[in-house]
C-alpha positions, 0 to 999 in steps of 0.5 A: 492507479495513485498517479492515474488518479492524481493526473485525472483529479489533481487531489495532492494524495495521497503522499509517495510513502503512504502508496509506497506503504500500501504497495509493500501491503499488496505485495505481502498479499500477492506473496500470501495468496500466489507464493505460499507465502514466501517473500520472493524477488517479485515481492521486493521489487513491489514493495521498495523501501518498505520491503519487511522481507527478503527473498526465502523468507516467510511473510507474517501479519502481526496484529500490529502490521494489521491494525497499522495497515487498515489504520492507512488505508481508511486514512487514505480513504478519507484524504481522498474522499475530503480532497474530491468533495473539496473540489466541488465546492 
């Protein structure tokens, strides 16, 4: 949906790390909610080069893991947002 967004808004965000790092997110909570919690080749492939486990192993959420990854997503909210009001004006 990034590359959806950005061929419809031309909004230059967020970067190709920050979709990388929220796509590593998402995949620890597929794993979380659909594999009981164990890190399965799915998982991998989803989250790339950000990938914090390997097949068999469980996922945790440290509080850090949390904090850093709620920190990215509301930064991503705003770029986003300020980029589309920006366009507007």
């Amino acid at each position: 949906w990034f590359t959806y967004l950005e061929d419809k808004a031309k909004l230059k965000c967020p970067t190709e790390d920050e979709i990388e790092q929220i796509a590593e997110a998402k995949a620890s909570r597929d794993a979380l909610i659909h594999n009981q919690g164990i890190a399965g080749k799915q998982y991998e492939a989803k989250a790339g080069k950000f990938s914090r486990y390997t097949e068999g192993q469980r996922i945790e959420i440290p509080k850090e893991y949390h904090q850093k990854t709620w920190d990215l997503i509301r930064k991503v909210v705003n770029d986003l947002s300020n980029a589309a009001i920006g366009k507007v004006k």
